[in-house]
C-alpha positions in Angstrom: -81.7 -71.4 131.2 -84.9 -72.6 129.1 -85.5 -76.2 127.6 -87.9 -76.8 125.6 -91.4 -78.7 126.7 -89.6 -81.8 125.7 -87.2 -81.7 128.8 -89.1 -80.3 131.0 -89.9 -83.8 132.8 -88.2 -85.5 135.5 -87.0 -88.5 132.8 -85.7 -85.8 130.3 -83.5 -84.2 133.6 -82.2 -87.5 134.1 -81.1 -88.7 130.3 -79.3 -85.1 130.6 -77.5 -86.1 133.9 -76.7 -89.9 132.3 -75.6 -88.1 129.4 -73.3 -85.9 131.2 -71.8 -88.3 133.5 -71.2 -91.0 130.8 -68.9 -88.2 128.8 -67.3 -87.2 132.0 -66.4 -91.3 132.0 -65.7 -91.0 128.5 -62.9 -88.5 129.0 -61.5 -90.2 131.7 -61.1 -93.0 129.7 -59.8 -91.2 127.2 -57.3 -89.7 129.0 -55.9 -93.2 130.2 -55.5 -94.6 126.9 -53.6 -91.3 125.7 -51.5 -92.2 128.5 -50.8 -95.7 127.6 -50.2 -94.9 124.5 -47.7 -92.1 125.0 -46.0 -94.3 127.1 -46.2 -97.1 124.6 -44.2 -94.6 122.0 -42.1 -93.3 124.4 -41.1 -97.1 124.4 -41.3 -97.6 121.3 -39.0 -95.1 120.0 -36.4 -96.2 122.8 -36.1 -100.0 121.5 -36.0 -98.3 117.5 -32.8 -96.2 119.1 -31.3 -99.2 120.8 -32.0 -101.0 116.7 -30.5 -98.0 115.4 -27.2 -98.3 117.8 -26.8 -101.7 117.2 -27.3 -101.9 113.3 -24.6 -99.0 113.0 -22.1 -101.1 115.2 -20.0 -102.5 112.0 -16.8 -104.7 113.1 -14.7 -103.9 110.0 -15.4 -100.8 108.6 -12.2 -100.3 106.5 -13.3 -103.3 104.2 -16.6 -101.6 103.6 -15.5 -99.0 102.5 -17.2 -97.3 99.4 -19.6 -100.5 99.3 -23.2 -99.9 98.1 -24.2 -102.1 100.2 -22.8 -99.9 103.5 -24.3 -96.9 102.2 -27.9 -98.1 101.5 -27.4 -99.9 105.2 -26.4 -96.5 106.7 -29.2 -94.8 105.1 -31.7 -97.3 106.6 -30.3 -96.7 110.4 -30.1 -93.2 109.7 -33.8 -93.1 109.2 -34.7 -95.5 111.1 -33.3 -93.0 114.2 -35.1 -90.5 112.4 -38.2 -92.1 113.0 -37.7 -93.1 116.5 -36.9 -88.8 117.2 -40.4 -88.2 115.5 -42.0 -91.0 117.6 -40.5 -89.6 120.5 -41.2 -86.1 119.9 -44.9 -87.1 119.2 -45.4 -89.1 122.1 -44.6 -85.9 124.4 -46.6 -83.6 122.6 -49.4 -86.0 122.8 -49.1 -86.6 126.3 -48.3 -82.4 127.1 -51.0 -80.9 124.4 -53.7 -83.4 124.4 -53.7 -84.3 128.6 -53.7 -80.3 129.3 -57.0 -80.3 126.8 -58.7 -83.2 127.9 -58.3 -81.7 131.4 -59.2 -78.4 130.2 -62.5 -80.1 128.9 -63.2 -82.3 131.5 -62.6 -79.7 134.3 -65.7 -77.7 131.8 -67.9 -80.4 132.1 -67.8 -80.8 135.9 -68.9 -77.0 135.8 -71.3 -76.9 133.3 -72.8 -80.3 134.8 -72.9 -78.3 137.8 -74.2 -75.2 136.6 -77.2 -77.3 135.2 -78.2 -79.4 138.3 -77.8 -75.8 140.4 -80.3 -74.0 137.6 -83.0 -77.2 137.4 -83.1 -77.1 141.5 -83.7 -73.4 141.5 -86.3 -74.0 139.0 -87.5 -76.9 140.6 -87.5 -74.9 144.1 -89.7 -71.8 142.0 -92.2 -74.2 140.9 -93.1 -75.6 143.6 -93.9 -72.5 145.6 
């Protein structure tokens, strides 16, 4: 591994270890507001199903019938449980897809971190004999 003369000093090894570090605490924070937030939908969604449940709950029915008014109402809850599926359905992809990546791509920066810090000390070590 070469750098150019530019990093070849003891400050530039350390701006590249504060650098790594601070996106390993980047992702990590990243990760826990992906969290939160597919928890927040997950949550979400439930309360717009409960809305849904309870907006389709009509105590005389038979007198409704044909109304415009029933119809456009209907439609409304029926989308409205619509949207609290694709909520739902988002906040577990989020939380499956994006977690396994972020951990895919923090798990890569541990190692390349540690590839670096093994290459500069056998460097190091070189130079000075």
């Amino acid at each position: 591994m070469g750098f150019s003369s530019a990093l070849q000093g003891r400050a530039a090894h350390d701006a590249l270890l504060n650098r790594q570090e601070a996106e390993l605490k980047l992702l990590e924070t990243m990760k826990r507001c992906l969290v939160q937030k597919a928890k927040c939908d997950r949550e979400y969604a439930v309360s717009l199903a409960a809305v849904t449940q309870q907006g389709l709950k009509i105590d005389r029915s038979d007198d409704l019938q044909g109304s415009h008014i029933m119809r456009a109402w209907r439609s409304f809850m029926e989308e409205l449980e619509h949207t609290a599926k694709q909520i739902r359905t988002n906040a577990e992809q989020l939380e499956t897809v994006c977690h396994e990546k972020l951990a895919s791509l923090y798990q890569e920066k541990r190692r390349v971190r540690k590839q670096y810090q093994e290459e500069h000390t056998k460097i190091a070590t070189q130079f000075s004999h």
